[in-house]
N, C-alpha and C positions, 0 to 999 in steps of 0.2 A: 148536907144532902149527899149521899151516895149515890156515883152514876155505874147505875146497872145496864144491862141488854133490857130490860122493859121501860127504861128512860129513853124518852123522845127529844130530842133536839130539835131546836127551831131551824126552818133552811136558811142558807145564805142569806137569803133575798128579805126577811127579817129583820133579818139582825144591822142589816146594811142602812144605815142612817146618813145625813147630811152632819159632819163637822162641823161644831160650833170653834172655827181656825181664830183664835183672836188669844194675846196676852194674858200672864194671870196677871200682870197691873190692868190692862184693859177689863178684866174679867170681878176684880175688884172695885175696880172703879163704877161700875155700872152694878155691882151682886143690885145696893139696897134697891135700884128701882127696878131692871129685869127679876129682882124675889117679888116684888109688891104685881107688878103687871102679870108676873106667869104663877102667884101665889095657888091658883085654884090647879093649874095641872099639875102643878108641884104638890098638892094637896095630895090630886086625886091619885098621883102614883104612890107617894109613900101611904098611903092609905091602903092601897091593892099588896102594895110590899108585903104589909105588917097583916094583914088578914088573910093571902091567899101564902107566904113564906113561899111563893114558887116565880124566880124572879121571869121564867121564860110568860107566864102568865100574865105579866105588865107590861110586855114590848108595847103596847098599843100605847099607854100612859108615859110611858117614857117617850116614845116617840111625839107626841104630843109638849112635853118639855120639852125640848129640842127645837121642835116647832116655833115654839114661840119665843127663848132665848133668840134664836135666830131673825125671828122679826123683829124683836128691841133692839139688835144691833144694827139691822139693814135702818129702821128708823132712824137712829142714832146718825146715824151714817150720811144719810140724808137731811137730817135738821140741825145738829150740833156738833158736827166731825171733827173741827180746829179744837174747840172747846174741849171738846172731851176726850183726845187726842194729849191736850196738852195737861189736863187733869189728872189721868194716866202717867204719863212720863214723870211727873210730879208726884204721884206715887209707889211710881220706879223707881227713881232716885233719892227719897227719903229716905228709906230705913230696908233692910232684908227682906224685911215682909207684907211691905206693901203697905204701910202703916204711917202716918203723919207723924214725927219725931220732931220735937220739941228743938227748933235752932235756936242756941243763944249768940247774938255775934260780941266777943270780946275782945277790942281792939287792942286793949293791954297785954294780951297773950302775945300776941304778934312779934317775932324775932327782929332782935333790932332798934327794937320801939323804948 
């Protein structure tokens, strides 16, 4: 998309959303059930994406995801915070990307031994 003098831009006050402030381990840890809970506004914006190709014409739908990411974590927050806290950090600490890596422990390796 080419922006000309007859392209309109959205104002500030638009575009200005509430941050979802939280880890990509936290952000991983929670994808498969905040995907499943906000499946339909997640639906409904890649859906407005791919039909209207004009992304200032979906702020409403995106804000809308945002929305509710936001409420599964404040949930979150409030019912299971240690738990999933520490489910997180555990896949911090595995592997680069966030990913469950396979630990074998072999005590034979061990210097010394």
């Amino acid at each position: 998309m080419v922006i000309t003098n007859s392209v309109t831009l959205p104002a500030e006050e638009e575009l200005t959303v509430p941050e979802v402030n939280i880890s990509g381990a936290a952000l991983k840890a929670g994808a498969f059930h905040f995907g499943k809970k906000c499946e339909y506004e997640s639906n409904e914006f890649m859906l407005c994406r791919k039909e209207l190709n004009d992304p200032r014409k979906c702020l409403g739908e995106g804000r809308a995801v945002t929305g509710c990411v936001l409420d599964f974590y404040k949930k979150v927050k409030k019912s299971c915070f240690d738990e999933f806290t520490q489910y997180a950090n555990c896949l911090n600490k595995s592997s680069g990307n966030f990913a469950f890596e396979k630990y074998v422990y072999r005590p034979n390796l061990v210097k010394g031994a």
